[in-house]
C-alpha positions as CSV (number, residue, x, y, z in Angstrom):
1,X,51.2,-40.5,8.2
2,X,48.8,-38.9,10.3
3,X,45.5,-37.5,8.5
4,X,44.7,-34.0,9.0
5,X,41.0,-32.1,7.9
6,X,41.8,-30.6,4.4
7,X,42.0,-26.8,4.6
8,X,39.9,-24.3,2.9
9,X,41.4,-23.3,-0.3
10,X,38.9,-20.2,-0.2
11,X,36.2,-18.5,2.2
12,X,33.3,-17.7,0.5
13,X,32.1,-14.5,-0.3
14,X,28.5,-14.8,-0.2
15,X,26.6,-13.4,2.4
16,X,26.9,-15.5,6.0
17,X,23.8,-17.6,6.8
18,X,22.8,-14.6,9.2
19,X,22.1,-12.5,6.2
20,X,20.7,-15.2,4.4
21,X,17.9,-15.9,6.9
22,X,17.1,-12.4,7.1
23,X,16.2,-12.3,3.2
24,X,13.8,-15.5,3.1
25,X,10.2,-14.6,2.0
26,X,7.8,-14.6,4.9
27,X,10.7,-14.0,7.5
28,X,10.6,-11.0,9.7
29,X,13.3,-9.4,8.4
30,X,11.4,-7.5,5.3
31,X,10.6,-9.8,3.3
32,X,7.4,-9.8,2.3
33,X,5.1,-12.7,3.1
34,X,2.9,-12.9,0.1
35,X,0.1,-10.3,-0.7
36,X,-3.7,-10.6,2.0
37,X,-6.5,-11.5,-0.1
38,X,-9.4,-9.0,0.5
39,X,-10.6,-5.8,-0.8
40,X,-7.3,-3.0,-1.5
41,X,-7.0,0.2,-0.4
42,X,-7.7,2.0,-3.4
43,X,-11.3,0.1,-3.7
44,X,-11.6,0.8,-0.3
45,X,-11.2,4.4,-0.9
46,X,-13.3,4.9,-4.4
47,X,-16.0,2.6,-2.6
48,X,-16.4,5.3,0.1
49,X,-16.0,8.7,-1.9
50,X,-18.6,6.8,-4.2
51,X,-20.9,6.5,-1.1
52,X,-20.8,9.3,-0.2
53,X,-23.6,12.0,-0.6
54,X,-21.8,15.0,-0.5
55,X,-22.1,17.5,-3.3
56,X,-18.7,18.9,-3.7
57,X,-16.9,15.7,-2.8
58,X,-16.0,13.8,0.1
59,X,-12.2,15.4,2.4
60,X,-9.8,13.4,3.3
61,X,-10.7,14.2,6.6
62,X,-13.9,12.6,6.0
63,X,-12.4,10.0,4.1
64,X,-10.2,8.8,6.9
65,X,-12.7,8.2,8.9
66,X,-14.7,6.3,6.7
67,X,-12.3,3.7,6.3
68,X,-11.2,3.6,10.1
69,X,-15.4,2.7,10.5
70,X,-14.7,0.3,7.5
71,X,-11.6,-2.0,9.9
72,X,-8.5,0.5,7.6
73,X,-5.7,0.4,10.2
74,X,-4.8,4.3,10.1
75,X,-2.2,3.8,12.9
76,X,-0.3,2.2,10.7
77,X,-1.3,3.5,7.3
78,X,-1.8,6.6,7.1
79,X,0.7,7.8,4.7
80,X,-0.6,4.8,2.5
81,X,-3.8,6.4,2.3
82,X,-2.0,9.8,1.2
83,X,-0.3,8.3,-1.5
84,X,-2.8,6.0,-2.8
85,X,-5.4,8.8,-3.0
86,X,-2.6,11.0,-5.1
87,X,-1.9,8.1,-7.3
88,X,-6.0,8.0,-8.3
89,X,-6.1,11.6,-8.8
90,X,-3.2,10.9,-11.4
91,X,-4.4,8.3,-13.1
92,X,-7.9,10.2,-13.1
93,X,-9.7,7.7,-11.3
94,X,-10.6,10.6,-8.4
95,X,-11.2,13.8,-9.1
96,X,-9.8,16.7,-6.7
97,X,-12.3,19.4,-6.3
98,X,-10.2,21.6,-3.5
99,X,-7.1,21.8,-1.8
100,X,-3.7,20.4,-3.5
101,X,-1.7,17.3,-3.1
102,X,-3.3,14.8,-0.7
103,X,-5.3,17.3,1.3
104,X,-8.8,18.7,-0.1
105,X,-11.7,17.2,-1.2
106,X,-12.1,14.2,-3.5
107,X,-14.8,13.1,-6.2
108,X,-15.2,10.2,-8.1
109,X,-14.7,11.1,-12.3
110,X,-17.7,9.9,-13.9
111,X,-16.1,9.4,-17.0
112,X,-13.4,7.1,-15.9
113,X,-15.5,5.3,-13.1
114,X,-18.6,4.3,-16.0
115,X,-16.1,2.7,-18.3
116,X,-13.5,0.8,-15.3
117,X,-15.7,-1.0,-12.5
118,X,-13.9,-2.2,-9.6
């Protein structure tokens, strides 16, 4: 008798190893690669409305460039900015003085910021 290979009794129905490699942590393909150490953007951004010497608050204009002079990507991140600055309004961390949504003029609360330190 002659030997033959034995045959597949199934095919698999998990992804193909193209998919798979696509999916490994750290790969180009999304994802992620472990978070950078260093400071975050929203200490970056309480750090520079706390800086700042304006009286009614520092605008996002303003803010924007502050953290481009501070190394921030904007290129990149700019809508991260947006939404991390809306997310401290909400949790009352910043305090919006003008302007609605992402756009206007920030402050930090003094309340919150005394008893939370970054």
């Amino acid at each position: 008798m002659a030997e033959t290979a034995p045959l597949p009794t199934a095919l698999s129905t998990s992804a193909s190893p193209l998919k798979r490699a696509k999916n490994k942590p750290g790969g180009g393909g999304g994802g992620g690669g472990g978070k950078k150490s260093g400071v975050t953007l929203p200490e970056r951004i309480i750090k520079a409305v706390g800086s700042s010497k304006e009286r009614n608050g520092l605008s996002m204009f303003a803010l924007k460039r502050a953290l481009e002079a501070d190394g921030y990507d904007l290129q990149q991140n700019s809508f991260r900015v947006k939404t991390a600055v809306k997310k401290l309004v909400e949790s009352e961390r910043l305090v919006q003085t003008k302007g609605k949504g992402a756009a206007g003029s920030f402050k930090l609360n003094k309340e919150k910021s005394a008893k939370c330190r970054l």
